[in-house]
LOMIDREN-933030 format. One record per residue: residue number from 1; x, y, z of N, C-alpha, C, O, CB in turn; residue in one letter. Coordinates in steps of 0.1 Angstrom, whole numbers. Glycine has a CB too. Layout:
! LOMIDREN-933030
NUM,X,Y,Z,X,Y,Z,X,Y,Z,X,Y,Z,X,Y,Z,A
...
***
This chain:
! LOMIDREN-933030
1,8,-12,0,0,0,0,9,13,0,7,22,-8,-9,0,12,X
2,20,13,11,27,22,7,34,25,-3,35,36,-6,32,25,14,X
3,42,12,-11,43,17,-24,42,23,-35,48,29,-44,42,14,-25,X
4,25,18,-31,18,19,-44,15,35,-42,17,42,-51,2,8,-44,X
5,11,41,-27,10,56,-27,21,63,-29,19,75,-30,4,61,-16,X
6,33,59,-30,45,62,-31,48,65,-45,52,77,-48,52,52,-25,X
7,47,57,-54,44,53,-65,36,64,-68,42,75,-69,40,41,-67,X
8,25,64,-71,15,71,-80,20,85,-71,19,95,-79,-4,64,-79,X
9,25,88,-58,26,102,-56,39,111,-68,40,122,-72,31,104,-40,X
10,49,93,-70,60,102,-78,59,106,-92,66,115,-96,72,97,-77,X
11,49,98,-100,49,93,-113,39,112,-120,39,112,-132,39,72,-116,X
12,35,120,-115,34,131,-117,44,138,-117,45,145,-127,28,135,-112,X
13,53,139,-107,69,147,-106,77,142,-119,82,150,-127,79,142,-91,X
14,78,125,-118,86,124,-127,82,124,-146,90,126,-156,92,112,-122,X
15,67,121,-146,62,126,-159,62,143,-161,61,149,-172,47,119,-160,X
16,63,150,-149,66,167,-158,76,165,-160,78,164,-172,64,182,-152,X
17,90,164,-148,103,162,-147,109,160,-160,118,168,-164,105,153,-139,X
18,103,148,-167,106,142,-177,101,150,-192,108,149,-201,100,128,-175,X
19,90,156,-193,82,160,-203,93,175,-202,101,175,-211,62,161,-200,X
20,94,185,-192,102,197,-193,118,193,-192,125,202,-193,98,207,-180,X
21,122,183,-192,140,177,-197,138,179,-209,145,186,-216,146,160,-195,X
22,124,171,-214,125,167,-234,121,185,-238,128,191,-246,104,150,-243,X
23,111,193,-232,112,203,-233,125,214,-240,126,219,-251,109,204,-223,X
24,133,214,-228,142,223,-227,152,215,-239,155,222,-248,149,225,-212,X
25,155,204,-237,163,199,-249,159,200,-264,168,204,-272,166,187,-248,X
26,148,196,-269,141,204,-279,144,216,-285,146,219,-296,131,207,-276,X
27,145,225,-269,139,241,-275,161,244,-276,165,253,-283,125,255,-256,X
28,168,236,-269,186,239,-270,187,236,-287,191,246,-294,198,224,-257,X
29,185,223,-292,183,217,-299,179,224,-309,187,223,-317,177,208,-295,X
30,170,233,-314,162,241,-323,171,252,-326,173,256,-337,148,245,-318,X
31,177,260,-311,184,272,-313,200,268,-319,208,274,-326,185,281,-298,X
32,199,257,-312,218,252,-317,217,250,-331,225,252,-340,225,235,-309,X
33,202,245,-331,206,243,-352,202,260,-360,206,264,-371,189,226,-364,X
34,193,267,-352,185,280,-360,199,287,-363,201,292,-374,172,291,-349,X
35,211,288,-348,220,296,-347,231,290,-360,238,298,-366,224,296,-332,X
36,232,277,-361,243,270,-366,238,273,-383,245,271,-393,247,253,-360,X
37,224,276,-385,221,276,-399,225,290,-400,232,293,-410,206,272,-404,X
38,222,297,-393,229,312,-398,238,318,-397,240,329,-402,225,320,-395,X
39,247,311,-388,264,307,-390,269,306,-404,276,314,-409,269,293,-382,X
40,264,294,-410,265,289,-418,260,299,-432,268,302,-441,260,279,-414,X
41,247,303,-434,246,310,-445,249,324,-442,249,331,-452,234,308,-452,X
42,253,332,-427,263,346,-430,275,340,-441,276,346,-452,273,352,-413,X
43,282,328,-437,297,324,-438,294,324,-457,301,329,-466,303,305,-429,X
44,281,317,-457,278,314,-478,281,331,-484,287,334,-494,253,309,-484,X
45,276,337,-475,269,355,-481,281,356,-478,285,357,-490,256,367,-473,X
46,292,358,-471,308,364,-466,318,358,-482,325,364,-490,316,353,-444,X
47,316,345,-482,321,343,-490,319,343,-506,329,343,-513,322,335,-485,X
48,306,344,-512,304,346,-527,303,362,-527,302,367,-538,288,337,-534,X
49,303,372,-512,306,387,-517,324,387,-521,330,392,-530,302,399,-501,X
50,328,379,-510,340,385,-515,343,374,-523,354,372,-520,352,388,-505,X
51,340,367,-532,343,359,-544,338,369,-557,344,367,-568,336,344,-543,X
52,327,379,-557,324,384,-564,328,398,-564,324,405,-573,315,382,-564,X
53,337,403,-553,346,411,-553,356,412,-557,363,421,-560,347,415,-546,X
54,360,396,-558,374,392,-562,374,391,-578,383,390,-586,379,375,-556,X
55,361,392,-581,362,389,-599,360,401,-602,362,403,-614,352,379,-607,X
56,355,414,-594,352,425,-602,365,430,-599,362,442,-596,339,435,-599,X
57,378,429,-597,387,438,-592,399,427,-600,411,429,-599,387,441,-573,X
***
């Protein structure tokens, strides 16, 4: 019996616990790629300006 109230008292803690971990990693997850995509196409735009500066000069 006490288990079992033991049990069902924790399985709320650890189902939010668990649901706001997958949360927050998601939302790390989304910015680490949003940030790394626009890392990435500044670096495209940095580089075909000055490739296209390099051919007008």
């Amino acid at each position: 019996m006490y288990a079992l109230l033991n049990f069902s008292f924790l399985t709320p803690f650890s189902l939010l616990f668990f649901t706001s971990f997958s949360f927050v990693f998601h939302l790390f997850l989304f910015c680490f790629s949003l940030s790394f995509s626009l890392l990435f196409s500044t670096f495209f735009l940095f580089s075909s300006l000055f490739h296209f500066l390099s051919t007008l000069f």
